[in-house]
N, C-alpha and C positions, 0 to 999 in steps of 0.2 A: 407594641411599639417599644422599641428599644429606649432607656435613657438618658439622659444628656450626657451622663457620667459614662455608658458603656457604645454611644456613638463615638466618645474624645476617647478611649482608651483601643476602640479598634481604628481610629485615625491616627492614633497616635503608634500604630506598631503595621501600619498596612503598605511602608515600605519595606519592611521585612518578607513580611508574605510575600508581596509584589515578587523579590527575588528569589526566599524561594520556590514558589510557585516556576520562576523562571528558568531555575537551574533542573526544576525536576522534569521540564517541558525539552528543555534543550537536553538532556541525558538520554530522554526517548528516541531525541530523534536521532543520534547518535547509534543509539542501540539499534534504529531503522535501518542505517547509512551500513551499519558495518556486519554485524550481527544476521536480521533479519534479510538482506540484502545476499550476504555470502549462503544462504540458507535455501534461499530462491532457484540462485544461478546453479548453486551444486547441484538441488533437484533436475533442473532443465539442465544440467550437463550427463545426467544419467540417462537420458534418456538416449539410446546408440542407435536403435533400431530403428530400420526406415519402412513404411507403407506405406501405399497408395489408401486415400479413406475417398467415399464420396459424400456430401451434403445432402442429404434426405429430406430434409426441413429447416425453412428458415421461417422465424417469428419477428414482425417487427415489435421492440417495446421500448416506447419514449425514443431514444435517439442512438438506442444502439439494435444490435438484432442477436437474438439466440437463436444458436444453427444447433441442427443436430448433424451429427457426422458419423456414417457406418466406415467400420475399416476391418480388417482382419489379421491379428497379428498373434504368432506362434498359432496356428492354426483354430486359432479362438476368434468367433466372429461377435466384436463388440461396437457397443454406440455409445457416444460422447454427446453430451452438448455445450457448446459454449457461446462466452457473448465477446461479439464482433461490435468493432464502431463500423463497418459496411457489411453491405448483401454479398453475403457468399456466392449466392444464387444457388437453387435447387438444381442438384446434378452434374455442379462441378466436382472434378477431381481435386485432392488437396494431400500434399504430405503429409502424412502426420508419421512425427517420429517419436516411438515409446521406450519403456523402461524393459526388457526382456524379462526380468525377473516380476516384475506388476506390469501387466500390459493395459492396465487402465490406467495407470500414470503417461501420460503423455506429454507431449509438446509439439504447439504450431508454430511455425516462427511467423510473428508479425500478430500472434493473436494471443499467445498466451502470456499472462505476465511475466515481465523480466523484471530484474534487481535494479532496474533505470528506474520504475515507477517507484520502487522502493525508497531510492535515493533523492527522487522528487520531493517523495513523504517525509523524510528526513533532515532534508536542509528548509523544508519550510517550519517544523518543528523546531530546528536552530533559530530559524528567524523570529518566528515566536519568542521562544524563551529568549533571547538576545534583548527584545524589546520589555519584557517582563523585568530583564534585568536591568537594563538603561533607566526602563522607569520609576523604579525602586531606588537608583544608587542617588536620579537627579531629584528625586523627592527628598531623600536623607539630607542630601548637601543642602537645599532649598531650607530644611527644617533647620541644621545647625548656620548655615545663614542669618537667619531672624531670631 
């Protein structure tokens, strides 16, 4: 157990942290928004080439489902799987469009991540460190206050 002396000296500096804890929280998400975001969309923008894939299997787990998806592209017969928040259903036909040069890089539109979730990730990160920072600046004032 900590003592009294080294409880007051991390009370006494814990609206520092607080912020920058804050600023390092809200820099990520940043780095999400702008960064990991343009990273995403460039991938799924490569991807040019268009197939037909069909669904061979679908797994439910928890509240999403992992599909596996047969398709054939440059004359390479490859399978995928991915997780869906709905039943693809077994034996549907489905776009899938790849990268010609990696034909196992792919994209579904509607199933594969896009740089929206990224940006989700991001501004909630902001809002985080936002509030790390509020809480730290209104603690300071609070302390030179009294």
């Amino acid at each position: 157990m900590a003592s009294r002396s080294q409880r007051r000296m991390a009370m006494k500096y814990a609206h520092i942290t607080a912020i920058v804890v804050g600023v390092f929280i809200a820099l990520a998400g940043l780095y999400f928004i702008t960064v990991i975001r343009g990273d995403t969309d460039r991938k799924n923008a490569e991807c040019t080439e268009k197939t037909a894939g069909t669904v061979t299997e679908v797994v439910a787990s928890g509240s999403q489902y992992v599909c596996a998806i047969d398709y054939v592209a440059e004359d390479v017969d490859c399978t995928t799987t991915v997780i869906s928040k709905k039943d693809l259903g077994v034996g549907s036909a489905i776009d899938v469009y790849y990268e010609p040069l990696t034909v196992k890089h792919i994209y579904i539109d509607g199933i594969t991540p896009t740089g929206a979730k990224d940006v989700r990730t991001g501004l909630i990160m902001l809002l985080v460190g936002a509030v790390f920072i509020a809480y730290g600046v209104i603690t300071k004032k609070m302390k030179a206050a009294s």
